[in-house]
Structure formats: C-alpha cells, structure tokens
C-alpha positions as CSV (number, residue, x, y, z in Angstrom):
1,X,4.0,14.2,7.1
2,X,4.8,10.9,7.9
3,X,8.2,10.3,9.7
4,X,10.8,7.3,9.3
5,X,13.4,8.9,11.9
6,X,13.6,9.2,15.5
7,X,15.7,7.9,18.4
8,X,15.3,3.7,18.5
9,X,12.3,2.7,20.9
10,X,12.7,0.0,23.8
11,X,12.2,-3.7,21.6
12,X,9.6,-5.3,23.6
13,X,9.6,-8.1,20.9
14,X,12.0,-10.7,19.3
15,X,13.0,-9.4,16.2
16,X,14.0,-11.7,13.4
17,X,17.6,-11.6,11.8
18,X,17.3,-9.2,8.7
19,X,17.0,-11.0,5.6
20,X,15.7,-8.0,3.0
21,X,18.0,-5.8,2.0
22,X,16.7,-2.3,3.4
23,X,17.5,1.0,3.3
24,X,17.9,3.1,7.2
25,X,15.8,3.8,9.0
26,X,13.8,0.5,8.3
27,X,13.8,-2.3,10.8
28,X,12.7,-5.8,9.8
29,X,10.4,-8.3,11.7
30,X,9.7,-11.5,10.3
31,X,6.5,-13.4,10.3
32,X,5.8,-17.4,9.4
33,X,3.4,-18.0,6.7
34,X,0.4,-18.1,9.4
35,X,0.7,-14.3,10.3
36,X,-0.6,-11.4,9.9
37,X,1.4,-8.6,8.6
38,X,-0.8,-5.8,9.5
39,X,-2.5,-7.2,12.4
40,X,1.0,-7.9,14.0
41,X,2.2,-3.9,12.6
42,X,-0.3,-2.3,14.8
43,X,-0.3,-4.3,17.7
44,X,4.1,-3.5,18.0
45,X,3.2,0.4,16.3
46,X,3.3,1.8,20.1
47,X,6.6,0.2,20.9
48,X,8.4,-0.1,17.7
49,X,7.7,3.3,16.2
50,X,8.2,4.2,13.0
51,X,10.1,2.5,10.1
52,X,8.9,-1.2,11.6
53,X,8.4,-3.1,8.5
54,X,6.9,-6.7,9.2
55,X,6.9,-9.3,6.2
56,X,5.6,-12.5,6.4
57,X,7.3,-15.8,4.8
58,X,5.1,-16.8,2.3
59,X,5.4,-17.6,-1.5
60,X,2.5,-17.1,-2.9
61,X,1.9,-13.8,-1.7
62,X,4.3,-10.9,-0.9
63,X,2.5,-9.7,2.2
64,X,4.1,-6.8,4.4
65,X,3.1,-3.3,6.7
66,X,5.2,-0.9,7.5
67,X,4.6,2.0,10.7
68,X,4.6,5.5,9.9
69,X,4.5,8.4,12.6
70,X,2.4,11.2,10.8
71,X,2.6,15.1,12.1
72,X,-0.9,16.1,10.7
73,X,-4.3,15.6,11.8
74,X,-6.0,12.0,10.6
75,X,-7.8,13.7,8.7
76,X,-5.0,15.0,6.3
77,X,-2.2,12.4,7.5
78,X,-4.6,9.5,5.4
79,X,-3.1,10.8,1.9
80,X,0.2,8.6,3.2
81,X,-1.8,6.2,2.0
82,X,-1.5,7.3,-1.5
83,X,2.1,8.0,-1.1
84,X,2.6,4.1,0.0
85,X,0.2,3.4,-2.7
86,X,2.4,5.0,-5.6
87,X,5.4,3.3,-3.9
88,X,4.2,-0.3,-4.5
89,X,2.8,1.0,-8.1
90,X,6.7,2.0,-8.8
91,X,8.1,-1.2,-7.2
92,X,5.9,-3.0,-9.7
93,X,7.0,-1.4,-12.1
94,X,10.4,-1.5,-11.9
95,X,9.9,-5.2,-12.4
96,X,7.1,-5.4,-14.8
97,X,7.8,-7.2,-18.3
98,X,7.4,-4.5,-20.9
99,X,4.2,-2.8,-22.0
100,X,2.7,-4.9,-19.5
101,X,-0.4,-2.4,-18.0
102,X,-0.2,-1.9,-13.9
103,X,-2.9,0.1,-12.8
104,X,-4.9,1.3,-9.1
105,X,-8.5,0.7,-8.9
106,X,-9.5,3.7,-5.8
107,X,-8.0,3.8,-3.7
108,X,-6.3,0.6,-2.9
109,X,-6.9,-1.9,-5.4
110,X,-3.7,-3.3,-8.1
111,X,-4.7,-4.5,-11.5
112,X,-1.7,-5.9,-13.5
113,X,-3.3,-6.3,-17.1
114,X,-6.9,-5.7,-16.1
115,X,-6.3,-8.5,-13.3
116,X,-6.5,-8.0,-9.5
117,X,-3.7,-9.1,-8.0
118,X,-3.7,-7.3,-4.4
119,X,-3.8,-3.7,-2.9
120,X,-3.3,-1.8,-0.1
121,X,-4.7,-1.2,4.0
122,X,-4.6,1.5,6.0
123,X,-4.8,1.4,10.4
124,X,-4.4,4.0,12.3
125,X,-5.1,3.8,16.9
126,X,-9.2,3.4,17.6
127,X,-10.9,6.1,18.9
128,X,-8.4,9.0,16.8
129,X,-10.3,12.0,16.1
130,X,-10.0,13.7,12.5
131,X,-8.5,16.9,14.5
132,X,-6.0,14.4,16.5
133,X,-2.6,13.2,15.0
134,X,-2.5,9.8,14.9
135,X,0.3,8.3,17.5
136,X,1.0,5.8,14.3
137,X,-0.5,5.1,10.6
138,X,0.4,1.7,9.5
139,X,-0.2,0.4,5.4
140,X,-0.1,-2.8,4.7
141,X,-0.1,-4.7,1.4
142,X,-0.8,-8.1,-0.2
143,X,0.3,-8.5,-3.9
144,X,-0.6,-12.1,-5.2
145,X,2.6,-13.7,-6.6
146,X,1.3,-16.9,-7.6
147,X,-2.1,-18.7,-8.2
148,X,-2.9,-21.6,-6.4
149,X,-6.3,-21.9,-7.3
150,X,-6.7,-25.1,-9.8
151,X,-8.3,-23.0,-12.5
152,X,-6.6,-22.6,-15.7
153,X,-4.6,-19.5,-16.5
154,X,-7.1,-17.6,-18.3
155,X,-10.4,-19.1,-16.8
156,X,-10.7,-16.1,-13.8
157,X,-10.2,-13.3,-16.1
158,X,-10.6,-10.5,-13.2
159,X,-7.7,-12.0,-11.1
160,X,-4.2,-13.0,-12.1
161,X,-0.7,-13.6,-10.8
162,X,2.8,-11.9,-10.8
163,X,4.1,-15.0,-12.2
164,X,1.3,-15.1,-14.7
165,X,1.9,-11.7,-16.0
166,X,5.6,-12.2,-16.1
167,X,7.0,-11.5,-13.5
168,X,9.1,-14.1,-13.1
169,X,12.0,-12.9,-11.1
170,X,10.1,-11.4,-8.7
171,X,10.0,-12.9,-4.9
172,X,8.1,-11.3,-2.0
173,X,11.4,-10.4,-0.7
174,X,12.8,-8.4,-3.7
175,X,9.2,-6.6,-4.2
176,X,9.2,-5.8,-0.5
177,X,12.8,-4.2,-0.6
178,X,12.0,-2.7,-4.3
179,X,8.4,-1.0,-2.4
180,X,10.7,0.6,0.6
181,X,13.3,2.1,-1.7
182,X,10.8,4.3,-3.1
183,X,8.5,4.8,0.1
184,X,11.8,6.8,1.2
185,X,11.6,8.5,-2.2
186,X,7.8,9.6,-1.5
187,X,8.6,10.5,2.1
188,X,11.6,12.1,1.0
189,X,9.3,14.6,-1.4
190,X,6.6,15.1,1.0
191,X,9.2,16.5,3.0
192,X,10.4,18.9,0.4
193,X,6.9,20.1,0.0
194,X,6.0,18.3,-3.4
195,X,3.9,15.9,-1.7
196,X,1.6,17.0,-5.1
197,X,3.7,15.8,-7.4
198,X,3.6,11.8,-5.6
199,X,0.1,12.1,-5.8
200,X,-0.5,13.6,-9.2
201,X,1.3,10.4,-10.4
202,X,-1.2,8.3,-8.1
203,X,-3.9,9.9,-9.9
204,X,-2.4,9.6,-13.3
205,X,-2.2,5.7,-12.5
206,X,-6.2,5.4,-11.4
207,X,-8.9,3.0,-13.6
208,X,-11.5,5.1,-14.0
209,X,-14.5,5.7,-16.8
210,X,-13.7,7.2,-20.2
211,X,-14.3,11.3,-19.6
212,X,-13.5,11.4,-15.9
213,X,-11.3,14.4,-14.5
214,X,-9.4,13.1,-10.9
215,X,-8.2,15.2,-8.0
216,X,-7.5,14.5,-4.5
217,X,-9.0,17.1,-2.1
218,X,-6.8,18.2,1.0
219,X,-8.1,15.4,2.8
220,X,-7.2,12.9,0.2
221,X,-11.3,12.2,-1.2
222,X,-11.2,11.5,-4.4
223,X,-13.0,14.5,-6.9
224,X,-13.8,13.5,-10.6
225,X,-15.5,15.9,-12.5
226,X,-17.7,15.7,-15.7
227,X,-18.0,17.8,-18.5
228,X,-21.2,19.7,-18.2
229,X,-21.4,19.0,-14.5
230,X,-20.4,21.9,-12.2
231,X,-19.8,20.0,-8.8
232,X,-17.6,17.2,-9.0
233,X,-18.6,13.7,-7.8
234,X,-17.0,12.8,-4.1
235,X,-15.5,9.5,-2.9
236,X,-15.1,9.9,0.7
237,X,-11.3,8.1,1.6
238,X,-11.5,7.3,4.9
239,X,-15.2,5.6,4.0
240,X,-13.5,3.3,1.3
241,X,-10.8,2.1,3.4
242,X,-13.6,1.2,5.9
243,X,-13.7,-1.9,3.6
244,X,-10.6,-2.6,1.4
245,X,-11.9,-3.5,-2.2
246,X,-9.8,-6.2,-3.1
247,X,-9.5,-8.3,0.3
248,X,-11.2,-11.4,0.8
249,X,-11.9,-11.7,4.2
250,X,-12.2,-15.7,4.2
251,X,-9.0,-15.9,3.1
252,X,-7.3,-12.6,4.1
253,X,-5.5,-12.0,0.5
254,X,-6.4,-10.9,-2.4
255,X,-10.4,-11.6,-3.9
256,X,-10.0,-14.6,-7.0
C-alpha cells in the first residue's frame, strides 16, 4: 500500500510557509501560478518522500500532486490511483450544491453535471518494472474552478466550472485541504485491508453505458461485463493513463 509515514528526508528545496490547513504527515510546497504541480512532485519525490503535497497559486484552477511511497509491485501499486481518485470525488462532494451530479469518466476524468471540469495523473520513476516497487507514485490533479474562456455559460456544454455549477465557496486551497483529509481516510482503509470497499465506491461513481457491469481486476484494469457475453471487456489501466483523458496538452488543464 501506499505509505504517508516515515522518518523526515534531508530538504534539498525551499519550502514555502504552510498556508493549507493539513492534516500530519503532509508537508506543503508552494508553487506560483507558472508551475507545474506534478512536474515539480516528481522531480523532489526522491528527496521529499512521501506525504509532499505541492499546490500551485492559481485561481482558476485548483492544481496540486501529492508523493506516495507504495510497498507493492507497479503493477498492483497503480490502483492508489483510484484511491486518490475517490478522494477528490469525496472532496467534491462534500462541497457540491445539492443534487448537483459529480461523476468519473475511466479512469481519471471529473464530470460535475455532465461537464468536464478536470481529473487526475499518475507518475511513477522511468524505467520501473511491473514486478519492481516503485521508489515513489505521485497523482496529481487539476479541477477547473472558473472559466476564463469568453464563451457564454452554457455555449460549451461538455466543459463547465466549479463556480458555474455552484460551487461558490470553494477555493483551490479549501478543495486541496478537503481532498487530503480523505486521502488519509483511503490510506487509512487500505491499511486495514478494505482497500475493496474505496474502490467499490470508485466504481459505483464511473459514467458508463446503460447495462454495463464494472470491476477492477487485481491490477486495477477496468472489467465490464454484458449480459449474454461470457468474457468481460478489458481496459488496460496503465495504457489509459499513458494519455490522461481530460488534459489539454496546449494548455496543461483541463480540455474546454
């Protein structure tokens, strides 16, 4: 599982003064608008060690990563992904307006009303074997808090905006601290051997076509099974977060 504990490394970097309010064992760097949370994540992983959570300043998007030090092979140690996945579902949600629809496109896309409004990464070291633990995992996420685009609310019906959706309360800062309080809360039942649980509710939170039947397989691939069809149909995780879904690489948030 993925670890948030350990003796403190040596800081080879200048480390902001915390603003976020964050549970132990997380440690907070700070990035100006211009960086790159998940870029910067892996290049201090080796040094920082896990519990690093970098957040960059920005107001439009609430962009952060956060290391993880797994004790499984890659090729089981991916399904933290899900668990960080179902963290910033619930951090949504604690904030969402009421009856207002949050769902995950697979595996790392966030739909707030049937809009896109960011998703999820996964890095883990180059050259990392599927038999090898990783030395780190980081996940990173952008969540789109408010539209800058000159369109019209309403004239890009596939993307949207916290503050569009209602959200208005909710800063990059207070999703960010919202996301880590129940990251612990996964990690915290991954340890207690119900990792299961955290990802049935990942499953149970998936778009997916009317008559599909989800599981995860032990290496976190998505199975969906169809009536009258005895294999199931299999979406190969560590192929999908080759290329996130929802990225735009010109701009490096969220697609419009």
């Amino acid at each position: 599982m993925p670890e948030m504990h350990g003796q403190p490394r040596n800081r080879t970097k200048v480390r902001s003064v915390p603003t976020l309010d964050l549970p132990p064992p997380f440690s907070l760097v700070t990035l100006r608008e211009v960086g790159d949370a998940l870029a910067h994540a892996r290049a201090i992983a080796p040094d920082e060690g896990a519990g690093t959570l970098v957040h960059v300043g920005r107001f439009d998007l609430s962009e952060f990563a956060v290391v993880l030090e797994p004790e499984e092979p890659l090729a089981s140690a991916r399904r933290a992904f899900y668990l960080c996945m179902a963290a910033l579902y619930d951090a949504l949600l604690a904030h969402a307006p009421p009856e207002r629809p949050i769902e995950i496109g697979w595996p790392d896309a966030v739909y707030v009303d049937g809009g896109l409004v960011g998703g999820g990464r996964l890095a883990w070291p180059a050259g990392t074997s599927e038999a090898s633990i990783p030395d780190w995992l980081v996940f990173g996420a952008s969540i789109r808090l408010v539209s800058l685009g000159k369109e019209e609310a309403g004239l890009q019906p596939l993307s949207t905006a916290l503050e569009q959706e209602g959200f208005d309360d909710l800063g990059s800062g207070r999703l960010v601290e919202s996301f880590a309080r129940h990251l612990m809360l996964a990690l915290d039942a991954w340890r207690a051997g119900e990792l299961a649980a955290v990802t049935r509710q990942y499953v149970d939170r998936l778009r997916l076509e009317k008559g599909a039947i989800p599981s995860l397989s032990r290496e976190g691939d998505l199975l969906v099974r169809w009536r009258g069809k005895s294999e199931p149909d299999r979406h190969v995780l560590a192929d999908a977060l080759a290329t996130p879904s929802w990225l735009d690489p010109a701009t490096g948030g969220p697609r419009s």
